[in-house]
PyMOL Python script that loads the backbone (N, CA, C, O; Angstrom):
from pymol import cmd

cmd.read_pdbstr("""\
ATOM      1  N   UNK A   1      -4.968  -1.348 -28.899  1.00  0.00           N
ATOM      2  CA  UNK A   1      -5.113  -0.443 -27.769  1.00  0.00           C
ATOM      3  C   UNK A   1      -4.083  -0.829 -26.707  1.00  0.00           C
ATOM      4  O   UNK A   1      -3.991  -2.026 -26.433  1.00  0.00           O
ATOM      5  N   UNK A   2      -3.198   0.163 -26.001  1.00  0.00           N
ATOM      6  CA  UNK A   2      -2.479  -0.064 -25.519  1.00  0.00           C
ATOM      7  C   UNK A   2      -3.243  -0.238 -24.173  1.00  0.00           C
ATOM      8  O   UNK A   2      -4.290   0.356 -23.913  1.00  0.00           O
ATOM      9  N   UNK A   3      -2.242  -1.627 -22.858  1.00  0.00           N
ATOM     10  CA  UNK A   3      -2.556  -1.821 -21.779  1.00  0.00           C
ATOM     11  C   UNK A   3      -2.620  -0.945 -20.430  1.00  0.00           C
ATOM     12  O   UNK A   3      -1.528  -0.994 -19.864  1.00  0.00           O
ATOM     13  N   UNK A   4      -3.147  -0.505 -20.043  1.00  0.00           N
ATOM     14  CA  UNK A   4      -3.394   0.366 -18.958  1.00  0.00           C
ATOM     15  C   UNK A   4      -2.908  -0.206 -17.926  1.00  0.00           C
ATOM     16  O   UNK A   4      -3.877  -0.785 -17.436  1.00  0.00           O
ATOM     17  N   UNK A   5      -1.539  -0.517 -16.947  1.00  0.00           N
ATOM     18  CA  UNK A   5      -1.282  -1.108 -16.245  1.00  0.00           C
ATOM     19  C   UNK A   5      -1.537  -0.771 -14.864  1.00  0.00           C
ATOM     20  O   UNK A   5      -1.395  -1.441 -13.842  1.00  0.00           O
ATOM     21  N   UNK A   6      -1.918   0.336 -15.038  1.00  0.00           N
ATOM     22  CA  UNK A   6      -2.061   1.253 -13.530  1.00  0.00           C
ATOM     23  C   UNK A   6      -3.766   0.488 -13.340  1.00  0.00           C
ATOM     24  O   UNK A   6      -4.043  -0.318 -12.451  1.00  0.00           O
ATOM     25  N   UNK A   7      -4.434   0.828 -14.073  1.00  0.00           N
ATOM     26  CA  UNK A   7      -5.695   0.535 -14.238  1.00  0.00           C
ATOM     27  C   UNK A   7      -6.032  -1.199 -13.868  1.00  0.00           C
ATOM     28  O   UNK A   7      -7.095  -1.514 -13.333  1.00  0.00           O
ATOM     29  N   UNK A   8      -5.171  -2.037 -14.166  1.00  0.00           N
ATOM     30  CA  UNK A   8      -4.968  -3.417 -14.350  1.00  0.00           C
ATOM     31  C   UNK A   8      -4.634  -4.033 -12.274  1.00  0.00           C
ATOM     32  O   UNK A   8      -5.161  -4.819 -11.487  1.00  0.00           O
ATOM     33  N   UNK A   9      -3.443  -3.027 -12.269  1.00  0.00           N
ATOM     34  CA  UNK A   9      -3.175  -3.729 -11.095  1.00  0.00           C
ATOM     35  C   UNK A   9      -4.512  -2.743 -10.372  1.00  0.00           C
ATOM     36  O   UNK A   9      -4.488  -3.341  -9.297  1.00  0.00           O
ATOM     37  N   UNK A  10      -5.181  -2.119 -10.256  1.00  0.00           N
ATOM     38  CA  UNK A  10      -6.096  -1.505  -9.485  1.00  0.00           C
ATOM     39  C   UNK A  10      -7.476  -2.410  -9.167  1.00  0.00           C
ATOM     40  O   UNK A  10      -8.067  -2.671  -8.119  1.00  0.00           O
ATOM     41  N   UNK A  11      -7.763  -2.852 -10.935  1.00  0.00           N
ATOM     42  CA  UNK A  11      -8.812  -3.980 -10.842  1.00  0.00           C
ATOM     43  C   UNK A  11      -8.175  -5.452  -9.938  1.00  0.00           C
ATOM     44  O   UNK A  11      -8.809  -6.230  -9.226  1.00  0.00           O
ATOM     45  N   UNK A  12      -6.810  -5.451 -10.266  1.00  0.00           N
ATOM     46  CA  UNK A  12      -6.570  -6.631  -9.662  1.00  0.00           C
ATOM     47  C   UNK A  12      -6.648  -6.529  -8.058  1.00  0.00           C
ATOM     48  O   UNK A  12      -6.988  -7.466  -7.336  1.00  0.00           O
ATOM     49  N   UNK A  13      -6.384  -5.611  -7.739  1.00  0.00           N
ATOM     50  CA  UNK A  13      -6.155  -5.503  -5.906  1.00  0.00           C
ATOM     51  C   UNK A  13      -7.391  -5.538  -5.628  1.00  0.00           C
ATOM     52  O   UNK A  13      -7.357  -5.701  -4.408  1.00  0.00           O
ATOM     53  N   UNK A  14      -8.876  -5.481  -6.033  1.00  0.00           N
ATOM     54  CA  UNK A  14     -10.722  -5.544  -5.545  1.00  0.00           C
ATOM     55  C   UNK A  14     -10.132  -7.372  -5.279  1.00  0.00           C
ATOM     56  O   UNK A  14      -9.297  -8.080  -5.841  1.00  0.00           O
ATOM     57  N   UNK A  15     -11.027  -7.555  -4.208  1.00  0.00           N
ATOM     58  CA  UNK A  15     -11.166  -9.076  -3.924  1.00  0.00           C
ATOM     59  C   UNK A  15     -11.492  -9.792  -5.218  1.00  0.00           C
ATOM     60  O   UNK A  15     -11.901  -9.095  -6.147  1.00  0.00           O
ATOM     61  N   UNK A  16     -11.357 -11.151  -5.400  1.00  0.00           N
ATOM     62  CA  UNK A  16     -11.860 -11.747  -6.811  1.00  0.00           C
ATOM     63  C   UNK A  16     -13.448 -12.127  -6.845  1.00  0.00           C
ATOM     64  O   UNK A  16     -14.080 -12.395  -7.867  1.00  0.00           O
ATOM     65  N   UNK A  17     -14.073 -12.084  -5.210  1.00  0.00           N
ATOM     66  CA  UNK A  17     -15.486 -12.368  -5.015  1.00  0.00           C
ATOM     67  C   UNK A  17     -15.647 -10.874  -5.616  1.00  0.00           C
ATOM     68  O   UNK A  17     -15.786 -10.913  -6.839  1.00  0.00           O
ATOM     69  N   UNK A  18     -15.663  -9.702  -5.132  1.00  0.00           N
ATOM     70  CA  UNK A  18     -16.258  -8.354  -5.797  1.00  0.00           C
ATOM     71  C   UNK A  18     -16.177  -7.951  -6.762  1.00  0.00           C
ATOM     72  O   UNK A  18     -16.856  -7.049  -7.254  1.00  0.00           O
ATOM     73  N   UNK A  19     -14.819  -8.894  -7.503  1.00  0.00           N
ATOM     74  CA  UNK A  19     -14.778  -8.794  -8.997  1.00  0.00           C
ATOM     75  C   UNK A  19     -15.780  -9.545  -9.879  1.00  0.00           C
ATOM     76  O   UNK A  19     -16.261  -9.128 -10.932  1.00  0.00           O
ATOM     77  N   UNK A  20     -15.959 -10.427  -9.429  1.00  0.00           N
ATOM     78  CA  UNK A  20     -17.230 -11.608 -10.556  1.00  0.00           C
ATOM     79  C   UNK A  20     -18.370 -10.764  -9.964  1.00  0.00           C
ATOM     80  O   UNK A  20     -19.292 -10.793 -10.780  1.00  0.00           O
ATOM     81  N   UNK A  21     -18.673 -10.088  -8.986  1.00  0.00           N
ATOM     82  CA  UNK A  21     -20.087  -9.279  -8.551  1.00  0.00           C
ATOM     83  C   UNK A  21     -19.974  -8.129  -9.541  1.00  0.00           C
ATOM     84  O   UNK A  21     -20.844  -7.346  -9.923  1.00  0.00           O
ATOM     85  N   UNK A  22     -18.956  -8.201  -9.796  1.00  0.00           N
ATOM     86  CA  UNK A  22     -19.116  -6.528 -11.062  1.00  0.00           C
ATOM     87  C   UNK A  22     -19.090  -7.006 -12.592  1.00  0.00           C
ATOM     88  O   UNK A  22     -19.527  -6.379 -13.557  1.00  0.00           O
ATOM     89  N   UNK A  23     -18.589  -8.032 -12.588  1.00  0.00           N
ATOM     90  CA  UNK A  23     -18.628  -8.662 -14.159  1.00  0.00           C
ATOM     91  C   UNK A  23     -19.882  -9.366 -14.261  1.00  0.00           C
ATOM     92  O   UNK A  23     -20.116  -9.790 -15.393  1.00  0.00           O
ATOM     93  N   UNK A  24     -20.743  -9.601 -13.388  1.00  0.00           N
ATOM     94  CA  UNK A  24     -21.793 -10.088 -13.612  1.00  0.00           C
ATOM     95  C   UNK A  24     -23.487  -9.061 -13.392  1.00  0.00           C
ATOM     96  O   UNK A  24     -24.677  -9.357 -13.280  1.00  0.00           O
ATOM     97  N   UNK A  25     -22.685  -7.806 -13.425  1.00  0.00           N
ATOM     98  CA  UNK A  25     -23.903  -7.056 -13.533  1.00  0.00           C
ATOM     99  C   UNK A  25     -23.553  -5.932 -13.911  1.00  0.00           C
ATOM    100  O   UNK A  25     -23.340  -4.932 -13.225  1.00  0.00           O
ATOM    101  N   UNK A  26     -23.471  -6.099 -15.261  1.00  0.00           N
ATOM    102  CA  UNK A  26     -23.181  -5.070 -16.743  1.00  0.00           C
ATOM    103  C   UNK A  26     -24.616  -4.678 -17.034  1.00  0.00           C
ATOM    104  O   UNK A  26     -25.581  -5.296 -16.586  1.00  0.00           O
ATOM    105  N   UNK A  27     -24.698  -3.531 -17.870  1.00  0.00           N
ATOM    106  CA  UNK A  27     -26.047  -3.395 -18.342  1.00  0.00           C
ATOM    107  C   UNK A  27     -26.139  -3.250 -19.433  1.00  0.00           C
ATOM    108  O   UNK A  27     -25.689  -2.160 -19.785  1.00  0.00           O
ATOM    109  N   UNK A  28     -26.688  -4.093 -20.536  1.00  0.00           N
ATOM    110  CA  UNK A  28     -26.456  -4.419 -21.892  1.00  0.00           C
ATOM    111  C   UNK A  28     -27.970  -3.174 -22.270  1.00  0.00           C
ATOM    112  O   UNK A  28     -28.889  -2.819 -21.533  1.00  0.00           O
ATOM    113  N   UNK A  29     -27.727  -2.898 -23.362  1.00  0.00           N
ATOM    114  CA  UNK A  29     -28.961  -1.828 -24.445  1.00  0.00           C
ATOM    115  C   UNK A  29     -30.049  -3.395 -24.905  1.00  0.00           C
ATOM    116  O   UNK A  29     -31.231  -3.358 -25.249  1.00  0.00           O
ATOM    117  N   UNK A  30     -29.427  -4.277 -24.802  1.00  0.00           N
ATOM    118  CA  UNK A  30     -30.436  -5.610 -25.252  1.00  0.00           C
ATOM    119  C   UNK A  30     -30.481  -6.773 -24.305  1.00  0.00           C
ATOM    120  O   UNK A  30     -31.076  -7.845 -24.413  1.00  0.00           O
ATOM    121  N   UNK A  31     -30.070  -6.523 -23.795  1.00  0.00           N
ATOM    122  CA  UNK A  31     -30.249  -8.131 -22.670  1.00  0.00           C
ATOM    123  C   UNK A  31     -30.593  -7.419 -21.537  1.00  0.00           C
ATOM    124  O   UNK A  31     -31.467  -7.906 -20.820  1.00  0.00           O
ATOM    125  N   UNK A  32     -29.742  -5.647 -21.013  1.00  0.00           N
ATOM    126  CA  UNK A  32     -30.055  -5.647 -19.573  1.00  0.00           C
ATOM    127  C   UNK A  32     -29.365  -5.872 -18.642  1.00  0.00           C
ATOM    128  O   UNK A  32     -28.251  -5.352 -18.704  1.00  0.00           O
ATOM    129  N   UNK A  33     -29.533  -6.325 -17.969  1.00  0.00           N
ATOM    130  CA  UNK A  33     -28.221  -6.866 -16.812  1.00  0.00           C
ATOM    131  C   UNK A  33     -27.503  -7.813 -17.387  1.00  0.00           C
ATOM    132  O   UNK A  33     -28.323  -8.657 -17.748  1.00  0.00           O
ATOM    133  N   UNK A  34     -26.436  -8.160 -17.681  1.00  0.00           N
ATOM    134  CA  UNK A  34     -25.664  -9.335 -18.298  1.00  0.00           C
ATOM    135  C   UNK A  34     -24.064  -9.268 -17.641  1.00  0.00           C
ATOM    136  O   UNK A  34     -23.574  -8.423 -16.892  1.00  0.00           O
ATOM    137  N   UNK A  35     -23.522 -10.385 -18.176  1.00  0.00           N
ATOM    138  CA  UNK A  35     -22.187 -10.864 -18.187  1.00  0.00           C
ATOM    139  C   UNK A  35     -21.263 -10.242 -18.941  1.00  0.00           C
ATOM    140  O   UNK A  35     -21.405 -10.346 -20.159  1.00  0.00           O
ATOM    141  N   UNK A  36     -19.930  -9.334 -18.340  1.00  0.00           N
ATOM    142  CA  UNK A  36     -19.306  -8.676 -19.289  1.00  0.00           C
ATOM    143  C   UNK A  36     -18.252  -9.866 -19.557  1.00  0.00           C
ATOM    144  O   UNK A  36     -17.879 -10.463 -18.548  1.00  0.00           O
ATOM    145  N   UNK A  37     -17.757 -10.259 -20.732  1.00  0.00           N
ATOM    146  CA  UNK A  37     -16.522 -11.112 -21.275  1.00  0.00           C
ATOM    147  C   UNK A  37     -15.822 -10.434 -22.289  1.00  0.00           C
ATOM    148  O   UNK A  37     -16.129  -9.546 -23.085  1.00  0.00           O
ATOM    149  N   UNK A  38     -14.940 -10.991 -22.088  1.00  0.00           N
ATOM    150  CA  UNK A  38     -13.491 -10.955 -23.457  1.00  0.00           C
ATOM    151  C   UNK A  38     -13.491  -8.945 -23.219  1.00  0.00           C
ATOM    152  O   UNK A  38     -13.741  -8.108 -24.087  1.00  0.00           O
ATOM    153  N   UNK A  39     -13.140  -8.721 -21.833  1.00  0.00           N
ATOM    154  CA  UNK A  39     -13.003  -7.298 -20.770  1.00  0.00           C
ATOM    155  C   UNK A  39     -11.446  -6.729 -21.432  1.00  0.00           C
ATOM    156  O   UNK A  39     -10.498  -7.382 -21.868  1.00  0.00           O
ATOM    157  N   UNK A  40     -11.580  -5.717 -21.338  1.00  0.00           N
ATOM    158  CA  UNK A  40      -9.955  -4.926 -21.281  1.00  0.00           C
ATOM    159  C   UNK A  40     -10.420  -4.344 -19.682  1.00  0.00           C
ATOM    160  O   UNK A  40     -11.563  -4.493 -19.251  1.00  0.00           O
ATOM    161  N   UNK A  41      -9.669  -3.882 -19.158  1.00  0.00           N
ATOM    162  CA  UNK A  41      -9.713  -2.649 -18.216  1.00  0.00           C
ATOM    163  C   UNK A  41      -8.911  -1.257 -18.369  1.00  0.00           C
ATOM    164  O   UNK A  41      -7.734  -1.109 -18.697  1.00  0.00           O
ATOM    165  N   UNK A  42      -9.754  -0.396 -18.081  1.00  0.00           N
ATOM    166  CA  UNK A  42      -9.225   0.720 -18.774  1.00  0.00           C
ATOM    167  C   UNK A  42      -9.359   1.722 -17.544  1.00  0.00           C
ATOM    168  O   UNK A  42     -10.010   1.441 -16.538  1.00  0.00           O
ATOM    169  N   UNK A  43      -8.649   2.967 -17.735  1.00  0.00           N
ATOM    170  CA  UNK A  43      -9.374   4.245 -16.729  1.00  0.00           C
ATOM    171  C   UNK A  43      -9.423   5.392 -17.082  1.00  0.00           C
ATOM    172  O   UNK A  43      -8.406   5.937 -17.512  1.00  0.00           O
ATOM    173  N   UNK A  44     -10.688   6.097 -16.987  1.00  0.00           N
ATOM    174  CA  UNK A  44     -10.964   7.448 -17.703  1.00  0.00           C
ATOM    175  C   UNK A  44     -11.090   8.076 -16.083  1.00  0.00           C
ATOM    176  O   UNK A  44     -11.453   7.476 -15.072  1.00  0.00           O
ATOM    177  N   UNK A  45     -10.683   9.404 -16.228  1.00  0.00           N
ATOM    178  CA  UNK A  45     -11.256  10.646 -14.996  1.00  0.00           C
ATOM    179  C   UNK A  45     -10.921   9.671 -13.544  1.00  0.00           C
ATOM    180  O   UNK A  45     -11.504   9.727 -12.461  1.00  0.00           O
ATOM    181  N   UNK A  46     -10.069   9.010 -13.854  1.00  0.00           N
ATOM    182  CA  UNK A  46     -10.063   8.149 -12.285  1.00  0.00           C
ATOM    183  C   UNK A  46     -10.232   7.102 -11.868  1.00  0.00           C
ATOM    184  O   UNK A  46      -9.615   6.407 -11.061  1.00  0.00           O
ATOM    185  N   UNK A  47     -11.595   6.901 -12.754  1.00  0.00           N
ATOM    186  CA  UNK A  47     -12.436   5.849 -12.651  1.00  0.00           C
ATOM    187  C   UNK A  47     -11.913   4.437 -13.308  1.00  0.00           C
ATOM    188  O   UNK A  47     -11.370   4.375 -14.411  1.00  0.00           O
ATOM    189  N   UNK A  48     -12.165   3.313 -12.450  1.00  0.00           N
ATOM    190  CA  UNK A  48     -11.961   1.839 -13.983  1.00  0.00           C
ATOM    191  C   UNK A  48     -13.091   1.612 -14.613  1.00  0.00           C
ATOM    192  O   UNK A  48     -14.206   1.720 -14.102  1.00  0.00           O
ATOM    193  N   UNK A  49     -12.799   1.215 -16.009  1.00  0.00           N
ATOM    194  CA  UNK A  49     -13.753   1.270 -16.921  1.00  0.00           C
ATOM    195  C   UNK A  49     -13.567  -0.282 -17.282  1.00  0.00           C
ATOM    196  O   UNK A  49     -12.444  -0.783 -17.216  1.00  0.00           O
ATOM    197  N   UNK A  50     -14.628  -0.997 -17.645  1.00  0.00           N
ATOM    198  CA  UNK A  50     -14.305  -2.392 -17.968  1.00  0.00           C
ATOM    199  C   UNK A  50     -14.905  -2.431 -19.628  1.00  0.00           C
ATOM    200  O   UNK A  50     -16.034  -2.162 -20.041  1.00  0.00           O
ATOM    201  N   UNK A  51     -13.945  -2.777 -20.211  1.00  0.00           N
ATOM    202  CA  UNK A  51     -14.981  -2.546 -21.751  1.00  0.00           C
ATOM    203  C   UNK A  51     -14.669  -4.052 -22.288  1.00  0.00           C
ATOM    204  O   UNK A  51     -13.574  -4.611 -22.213  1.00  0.00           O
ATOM    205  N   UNK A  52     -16.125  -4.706 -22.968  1.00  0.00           N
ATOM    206  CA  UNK A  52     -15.974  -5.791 -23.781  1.00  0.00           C
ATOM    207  C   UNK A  52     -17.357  -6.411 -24.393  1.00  0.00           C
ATOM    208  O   UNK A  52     -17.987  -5.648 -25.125  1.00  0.00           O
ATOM    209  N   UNK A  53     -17.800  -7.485 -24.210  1.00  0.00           N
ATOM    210  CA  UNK A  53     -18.796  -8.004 -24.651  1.00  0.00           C
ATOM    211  C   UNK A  53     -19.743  -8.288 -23.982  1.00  0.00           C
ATOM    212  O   UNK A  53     -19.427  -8.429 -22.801  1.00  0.00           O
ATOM    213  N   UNK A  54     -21.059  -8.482 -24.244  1.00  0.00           N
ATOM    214  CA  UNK A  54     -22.522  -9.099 -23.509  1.00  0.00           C
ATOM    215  C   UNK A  54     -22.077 -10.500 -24.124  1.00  0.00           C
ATOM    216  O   UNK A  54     -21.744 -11.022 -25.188  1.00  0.00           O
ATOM    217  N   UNK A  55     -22.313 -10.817 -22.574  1.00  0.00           N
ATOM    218  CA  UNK A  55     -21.925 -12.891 -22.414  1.00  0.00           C
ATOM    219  C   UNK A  55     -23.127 -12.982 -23.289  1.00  0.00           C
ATOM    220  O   UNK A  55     -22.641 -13.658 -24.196  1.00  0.00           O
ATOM    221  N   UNK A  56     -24.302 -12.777 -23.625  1.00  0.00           N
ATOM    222  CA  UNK A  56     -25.431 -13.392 -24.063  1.00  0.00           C
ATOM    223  C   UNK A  56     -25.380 -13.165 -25.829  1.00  0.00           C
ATOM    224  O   UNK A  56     -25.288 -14.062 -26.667  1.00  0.00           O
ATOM    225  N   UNK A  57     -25.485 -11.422 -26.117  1.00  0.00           N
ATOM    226  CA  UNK A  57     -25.219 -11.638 -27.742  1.00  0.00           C
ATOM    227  C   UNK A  57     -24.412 -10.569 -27.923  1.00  0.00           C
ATOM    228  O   UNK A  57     -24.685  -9.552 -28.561  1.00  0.00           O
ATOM    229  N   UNK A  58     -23.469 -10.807 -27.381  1.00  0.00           N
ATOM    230  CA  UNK A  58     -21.749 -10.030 -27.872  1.00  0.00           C
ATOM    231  C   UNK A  58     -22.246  -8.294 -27.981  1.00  0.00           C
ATOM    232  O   UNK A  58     -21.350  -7.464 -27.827  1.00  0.00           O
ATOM    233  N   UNK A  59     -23.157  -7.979 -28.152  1.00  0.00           N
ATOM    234  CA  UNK A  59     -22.697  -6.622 -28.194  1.00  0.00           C
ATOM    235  C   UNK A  59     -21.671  -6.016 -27.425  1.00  0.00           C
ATOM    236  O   UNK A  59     -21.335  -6.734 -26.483  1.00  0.00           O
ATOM    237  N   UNK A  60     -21.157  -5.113 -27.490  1.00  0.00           N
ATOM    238  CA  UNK A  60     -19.812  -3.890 -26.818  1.00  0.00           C
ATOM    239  C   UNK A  60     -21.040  -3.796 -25.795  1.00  0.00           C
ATOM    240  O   UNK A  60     -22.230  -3.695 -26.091  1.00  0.00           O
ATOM    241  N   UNK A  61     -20.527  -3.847 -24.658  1.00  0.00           N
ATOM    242  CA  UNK A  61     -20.627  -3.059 -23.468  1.00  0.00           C
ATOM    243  C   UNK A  61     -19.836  -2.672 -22.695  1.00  0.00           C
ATOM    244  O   UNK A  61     -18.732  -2.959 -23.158  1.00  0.00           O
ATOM    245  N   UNK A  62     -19.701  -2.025 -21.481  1.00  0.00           N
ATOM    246  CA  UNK A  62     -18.656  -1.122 -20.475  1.00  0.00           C
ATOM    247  C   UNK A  62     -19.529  -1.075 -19.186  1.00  0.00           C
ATOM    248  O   UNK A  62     -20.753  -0.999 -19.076  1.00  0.00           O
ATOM    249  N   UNK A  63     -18.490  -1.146 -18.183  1.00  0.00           N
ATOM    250  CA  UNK A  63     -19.107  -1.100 -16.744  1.00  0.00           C
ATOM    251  C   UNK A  63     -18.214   0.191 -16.316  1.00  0.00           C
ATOM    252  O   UNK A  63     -17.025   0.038 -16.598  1.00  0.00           O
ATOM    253  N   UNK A  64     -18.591   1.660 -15.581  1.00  0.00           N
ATOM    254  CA  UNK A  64     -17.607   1.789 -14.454  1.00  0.00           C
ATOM    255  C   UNK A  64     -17.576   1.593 -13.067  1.00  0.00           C
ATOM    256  O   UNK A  64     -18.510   1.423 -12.283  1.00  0.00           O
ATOM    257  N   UNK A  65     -16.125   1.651 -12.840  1.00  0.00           N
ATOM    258  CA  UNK A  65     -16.299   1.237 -11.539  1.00  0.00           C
ATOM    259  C   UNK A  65     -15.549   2.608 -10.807  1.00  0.00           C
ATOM    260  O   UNK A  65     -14.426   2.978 -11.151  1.00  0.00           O
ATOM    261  N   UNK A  66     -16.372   3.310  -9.723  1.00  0.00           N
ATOM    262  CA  UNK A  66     -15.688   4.670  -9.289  1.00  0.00           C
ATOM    263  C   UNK A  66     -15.336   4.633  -7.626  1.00  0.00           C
ATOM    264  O   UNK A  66     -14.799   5.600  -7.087  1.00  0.00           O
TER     265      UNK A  66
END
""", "prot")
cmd.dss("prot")
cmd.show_as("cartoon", "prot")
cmd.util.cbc("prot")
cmd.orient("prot")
């Protein structure tokens, strides 16, 4: 999958405190609120999309951020 750079520097310019506040409250189909890891950042309709794993048992999950 190719890198979304527009999308990249966008996540990068959020403070790094508001960034771990958004990677740390994903909502997993099995855990619930969890830890997103091993993230791409992506952007659909505008929005950043964070897609990767539940820190707890890896399923795919995605956060957006609008």
């Amino acid at each position: 999958m190719p890198i979304d750079e527009l999308a990249r520097k966008r996540w990068l310019s959020i403070p790094a405190d508001i960034r771990k506040e958004l990677e740390e409250n994903v909502f997993c189909g099995n855990c619930f609120v969890t830890t997103i890891v091993d993230y791409q950042v992506d952007s659909e309709d505008g929005n950043l999309v964070l897609k990767g794993k539940c820190k707890s048992c890896n399923r795919d999950v995605a956060r957006v951020i609008d």
